[in-house]
Each structure stands twice: as C-alpha cells, then as structure tokens.
N, C-alpha and C positions, 0 to 999 in steps of 0.2 A: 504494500500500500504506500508507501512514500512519497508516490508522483501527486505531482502540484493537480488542482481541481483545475477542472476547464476555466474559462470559457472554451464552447468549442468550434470552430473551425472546419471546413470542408476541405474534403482530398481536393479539390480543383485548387481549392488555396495553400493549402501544402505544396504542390507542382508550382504553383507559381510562382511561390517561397524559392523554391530550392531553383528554378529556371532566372531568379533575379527580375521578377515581375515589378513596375510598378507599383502596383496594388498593394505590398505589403514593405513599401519603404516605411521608414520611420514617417513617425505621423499618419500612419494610413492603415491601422490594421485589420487584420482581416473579417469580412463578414460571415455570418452565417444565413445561409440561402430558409428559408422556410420546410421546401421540400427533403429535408436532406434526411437521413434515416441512418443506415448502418456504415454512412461511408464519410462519419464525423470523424472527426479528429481531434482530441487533447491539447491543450497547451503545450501540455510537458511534451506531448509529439513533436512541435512546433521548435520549441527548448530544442529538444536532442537531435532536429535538423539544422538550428543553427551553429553549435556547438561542435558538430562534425565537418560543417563546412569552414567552422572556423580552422578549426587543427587543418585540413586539408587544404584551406586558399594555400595559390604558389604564388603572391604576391602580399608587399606588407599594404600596401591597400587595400588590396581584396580583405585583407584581415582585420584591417584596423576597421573598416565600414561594418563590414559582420559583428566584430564585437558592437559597435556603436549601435546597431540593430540589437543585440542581444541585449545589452545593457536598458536601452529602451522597450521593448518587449517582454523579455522573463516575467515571470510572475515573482517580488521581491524575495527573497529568502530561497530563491531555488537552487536546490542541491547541485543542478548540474551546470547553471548557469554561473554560480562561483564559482564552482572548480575550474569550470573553464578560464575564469579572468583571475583564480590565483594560479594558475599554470602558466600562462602568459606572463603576470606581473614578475613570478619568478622565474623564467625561462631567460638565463643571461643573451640567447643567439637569437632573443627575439628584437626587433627595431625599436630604439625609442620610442616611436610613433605608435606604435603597440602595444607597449608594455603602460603608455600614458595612456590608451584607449581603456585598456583591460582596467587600469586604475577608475578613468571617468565611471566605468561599465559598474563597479564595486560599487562606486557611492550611491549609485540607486539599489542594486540588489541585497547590498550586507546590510542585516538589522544590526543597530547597534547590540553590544555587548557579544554580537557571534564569534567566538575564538575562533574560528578557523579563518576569519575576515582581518579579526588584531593578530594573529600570529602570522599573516602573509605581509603584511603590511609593517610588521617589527624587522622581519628578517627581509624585506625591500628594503627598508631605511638602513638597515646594518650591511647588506651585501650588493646595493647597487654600485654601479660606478658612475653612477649621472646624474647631476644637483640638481635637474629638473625632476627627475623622475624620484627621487630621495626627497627632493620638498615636497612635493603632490601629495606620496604616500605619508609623510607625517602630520601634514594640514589634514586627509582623510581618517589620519589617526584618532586625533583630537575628536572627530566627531562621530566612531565608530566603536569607542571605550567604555566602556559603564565605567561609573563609581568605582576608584579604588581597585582597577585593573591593576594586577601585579607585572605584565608586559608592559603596557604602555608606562605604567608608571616608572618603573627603573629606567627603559629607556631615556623617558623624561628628563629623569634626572642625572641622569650621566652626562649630558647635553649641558644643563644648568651647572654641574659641579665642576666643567671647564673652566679655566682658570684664564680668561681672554678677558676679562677689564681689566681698566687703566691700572698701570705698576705688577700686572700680573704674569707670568710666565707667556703667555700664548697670545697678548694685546699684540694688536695690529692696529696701527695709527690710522689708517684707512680701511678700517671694516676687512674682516673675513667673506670675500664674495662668497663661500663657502657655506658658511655657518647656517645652522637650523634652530637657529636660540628662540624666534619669535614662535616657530610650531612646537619647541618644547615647551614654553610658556601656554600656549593654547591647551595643548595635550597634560599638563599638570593643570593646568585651571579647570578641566574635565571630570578628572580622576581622584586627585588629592582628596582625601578626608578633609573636613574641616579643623581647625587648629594646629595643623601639621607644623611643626615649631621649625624644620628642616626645610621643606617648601617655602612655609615664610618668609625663613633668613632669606634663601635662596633669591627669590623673588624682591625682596625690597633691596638688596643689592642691585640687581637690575632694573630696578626702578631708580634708583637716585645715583647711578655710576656708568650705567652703558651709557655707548656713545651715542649711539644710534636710536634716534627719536622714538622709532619706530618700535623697537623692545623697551623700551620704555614706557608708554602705552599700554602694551600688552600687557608689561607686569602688571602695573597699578591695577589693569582691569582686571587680574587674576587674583591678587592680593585681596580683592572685595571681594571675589568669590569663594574662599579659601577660610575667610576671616571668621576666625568664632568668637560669637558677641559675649559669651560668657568667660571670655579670657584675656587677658593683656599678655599680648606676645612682643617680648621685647625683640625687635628686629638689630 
C-alpha cells in the first residue's frame, strides 16, 4: 500500500506524459476524460514515469526540465519523487544545473522535519564542491528542520563556531565569498531550543562584530527567536 492516492489520470495522458506532450507541461496537468473506466491511471503511475525518464534523459536539460516537472507535479511527500531528487542532489557526475533542479524539486516535495530530506541536504552542504549548490541546500535546510534537529543543528553550528570575525584566526578583511554564516544563522534560528546559552553567545557575537551587514541582521533576527523570556542570558 504505500503509493500516493490518485488523482487519477488517463493512459492517453500517461502516452502523452512520456511522448513530451504539451498537455502535461508544468502548469497544465493532466485531465480526466468522464468516460474513462479501467484504463485510469494513479498519480504515483504518473511519479514512477517521471522518475524513470529522469534517471534515463541523455541530456542535462532533458533532466533538469523532468525534475522541474517532477518537483511540480508529485504528490508532496512522495516516496519516489524524493528519492529521485536526493539521488540527483547527491550524484557528484550530475551538472550543476541539476543537482540545483533536484534541490528546487525538494523544496516543494520534503515535509518539513522528513530525515531522509535533512540528511540529503547535510551531506550536500558537507560534500558538494559548488557555493551555489552548498548555499541552496543550507537556505533549504533552515526551512526543512523541525525543532531541535540534531543534523541540522550541529551542522549549524560548526558554521557559527568559525573563528572568521575581526582579530580572529580565519577574518578576511573583505568577506569570505565562500562563507555560509547567514544560512547557519537561518538554520539555528529554526532548530535551537529556546535559551540555548551557546546559540546565544554565538549569535550576539555576530550581531555586534560581523562585518557584513547582512549577518548581522540575520543574527539579531535569530536572537529574538531563540530568546527565552524567563531568563537573562548574559551574551
């Protein structure tokens, strides 16, 4: 029993699925005829035809459009429709352009708090080789965590316990083009318990010492999320 419930779909629409019809571009999905009877078709049929033509496109277009089909279509939470886009996101031989599809494709179908969605997306950020695709995945992070996520959270904060402001070991006079300080600030303002006395320090240092406007910001507006009114937390 695990396949996702209909809506359901006609074989003429499936064919036309898989032939790259019109009719069931993004924005346009498919209908159901009145007449139709035993020759309906499942969503999750639908799913496991996009998902095979994904793995099989022999182009990163043909692949990157499929997932942007899949990403828009799936029913949210489906089994087959992640796998396909954490396959992708972790596939190093897959294109850029791809493995950022497979990511966009996540953010609509991973419910928050789904581990198999924050452990694809931990191990992107720790094993990509490309800032674009390692920022995506941790700005997806932040909003793909429950409360007090033991993944996201460490990652977080290993990020935060860099030693890159002013006087510090790893300060660069002109910004880290590199750095992913403002999605770890996002991704701890997500997760952290409230009074976290370690998050706080963390955080109000980067509110009154980074350089960069911009985590600055971020912190402040994490620090109010984070803040427990029944405590004075000495930062």
């Amino acid at each position: 029993r695990g396949r996702e419930s209909p809506p359901l779909v006609s074989r003429q629409s499936l064919i036309a699925l898989r032939s790259g019809a019109a009719s069931l571009s993004v924005g346009a999905p498919a209908r159901r005829r009145r007449d139709e009877s035993d020759d309906e078709l499942c969503a999750w049929e639908i799913v496991a035809v996009l998902v095979k033509e994904t793995h099989e496109a022999k182009t990163v277009d043909a692949r990157r459009k499929l997932l942007t089909r899949l990403g828009a279509e799936a029913p949210v939470g489906s089994v087959l429709a992640v796998r396909c886009a954490r396959r992708c996101i972790l596939d190093k031989t897959q294109s850029i352009a791809v493995r950022r599809a497979a990511l966009a494709a996540l953010a609509r179908l991973g419910p928050r708090g789904d581990q198999r969605v924050v452990s694809a997306l931990v191990r992107c950020i720790q094993q990509d080789g490309t800032h674009e695709v390692r920022l995506q995945a941790f700005n997806l992070l932040a909003l793909k965590s429950a409360k007090r996520d033991p993944l996201a959270y460490n990652l977080a904060m290993k990020h935060l316990r860099k030693q890159d402001l002013p006087g510090e070991p790893h300060f660069k006079p002109n910004g880290d083009p590199q750095a992913l300080t403002e999605a770890a600030i996002d991704t701890i303002a997500a997760v952290a318990p409230r009074g976290d006395s370690e998050a706080w320090r963390l955080l109000a240092r980067r509110a009154s010492d980074a350089s960069a406007g911009g985590v600055r910001v971020a912190a402040v507006r994490a620090l109010a999320r984070i803040v427990d009114g029944n405590e004075m937390v000495d930062g």
